[in-house]
C-alpha positions as CSV (number, residue, x, y, z in Angstrom):
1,X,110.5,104.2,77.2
2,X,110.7,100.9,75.8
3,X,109.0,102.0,72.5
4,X,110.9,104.8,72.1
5,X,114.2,102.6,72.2
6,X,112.3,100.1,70.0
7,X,111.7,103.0,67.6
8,X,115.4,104.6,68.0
9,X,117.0,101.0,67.1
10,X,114.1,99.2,64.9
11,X,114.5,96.2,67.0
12,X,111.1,94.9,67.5
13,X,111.4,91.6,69.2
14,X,113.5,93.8,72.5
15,X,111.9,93.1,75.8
16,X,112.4,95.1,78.6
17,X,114.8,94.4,81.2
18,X,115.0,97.1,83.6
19,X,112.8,98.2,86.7
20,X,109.1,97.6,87.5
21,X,108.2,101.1,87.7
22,X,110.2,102.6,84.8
23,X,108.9,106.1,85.2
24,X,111.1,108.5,85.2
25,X,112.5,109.5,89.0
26,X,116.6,109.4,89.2
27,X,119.3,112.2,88.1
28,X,121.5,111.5,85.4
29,X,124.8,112.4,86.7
30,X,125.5,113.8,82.6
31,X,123.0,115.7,82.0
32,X,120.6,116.5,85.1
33,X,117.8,115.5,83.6
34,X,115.7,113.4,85.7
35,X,115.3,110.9,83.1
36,X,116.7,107.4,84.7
37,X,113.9,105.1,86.3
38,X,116.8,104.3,89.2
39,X,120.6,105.3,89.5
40,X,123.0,102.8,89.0
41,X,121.7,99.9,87.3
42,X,123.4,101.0,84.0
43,X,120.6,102.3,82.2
44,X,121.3,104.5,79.5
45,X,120.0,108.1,79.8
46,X,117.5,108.8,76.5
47,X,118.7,112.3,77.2
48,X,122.6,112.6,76.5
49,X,123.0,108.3,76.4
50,X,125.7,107.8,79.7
51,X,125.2,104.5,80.6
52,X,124.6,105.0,84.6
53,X,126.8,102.9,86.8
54,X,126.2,105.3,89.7
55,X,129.2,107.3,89.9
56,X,128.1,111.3,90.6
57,X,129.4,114.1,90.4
58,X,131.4,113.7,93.8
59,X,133.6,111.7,91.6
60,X,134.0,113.6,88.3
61,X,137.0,112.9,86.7
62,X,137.4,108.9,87.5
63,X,136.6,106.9,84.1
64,X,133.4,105.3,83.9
65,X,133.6,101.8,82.5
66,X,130.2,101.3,81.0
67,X,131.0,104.6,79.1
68,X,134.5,103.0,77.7
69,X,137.0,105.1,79.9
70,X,135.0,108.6,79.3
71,X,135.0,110.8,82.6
72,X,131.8,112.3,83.8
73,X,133.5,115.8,83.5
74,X,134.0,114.8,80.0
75,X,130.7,113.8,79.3
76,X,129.3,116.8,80.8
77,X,131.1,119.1,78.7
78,X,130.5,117.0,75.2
79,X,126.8,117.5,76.8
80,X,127.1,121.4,76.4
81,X,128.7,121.3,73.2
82,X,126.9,118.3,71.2
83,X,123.7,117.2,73.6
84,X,125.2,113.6,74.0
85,X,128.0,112.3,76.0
86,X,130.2,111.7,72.9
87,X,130.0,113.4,69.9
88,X,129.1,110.3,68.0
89,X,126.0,109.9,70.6
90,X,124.2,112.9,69.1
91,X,122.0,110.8,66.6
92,X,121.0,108.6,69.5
93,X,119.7,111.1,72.2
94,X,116.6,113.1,71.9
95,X,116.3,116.4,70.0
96,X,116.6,119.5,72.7
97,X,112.9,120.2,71.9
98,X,112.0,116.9,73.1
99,X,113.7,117.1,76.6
100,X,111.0,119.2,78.1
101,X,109.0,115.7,79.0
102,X,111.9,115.4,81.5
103,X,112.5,117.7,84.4
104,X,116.3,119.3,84.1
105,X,117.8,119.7,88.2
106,X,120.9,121.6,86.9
107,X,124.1,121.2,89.0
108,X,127.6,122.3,88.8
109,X,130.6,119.9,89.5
């Protein structure tokens, strides 16, 4: 993960700060890809970029902070339409044909 953010951004000297174990093994509430190592610790999803500050989908249309004041309804639906929370995400997330290394857990709101 780390050296495909190092590659996304060309900052070479970034050291990782985020879990022990950063397989892989949490939902992202934006997308449903399992594609967070944990929920809630405000990583940002290489899938569709929401920053995760554990809010779910039990909570849909409250604005999410991290992800300055979008809802997670919102970014849901800019998912479907753009494959990135916002629009101007797009040229950060991976290409659709690069998802498949994460397992998608599809739900509805």
């Amino acid at each position: 993960m780390l050296n495909w953010i190092k590659s996304r951004f060309g900052n070479k000297d970034m050291q990782w700060d985020g879990p022990v174990v950063p397989e892989p093994r949490a939902q992202c509430p934006c997308c449903d890809y399992i594609a967070l190592a944990e929920r809630g610790s405000y990583q940002i999803c290489p899938v569709c970029f929401w920053e995760d500050d554990g809010q779910d989908i039990d909570e849909p249309d409250a604005p999410s902070g991290p992800n300055h004041g979008l809802t997670l309804r919102e970014g849901r639906h800019n998912f479907e339409l753009f494959g990135a929370c916002e629009p101007d995400m797009a040229r950060h997330v991976l290409a659709p044909d690069q998802r498949s290394r994460f397992r998608l857990q599809a739900r509805e709101l």
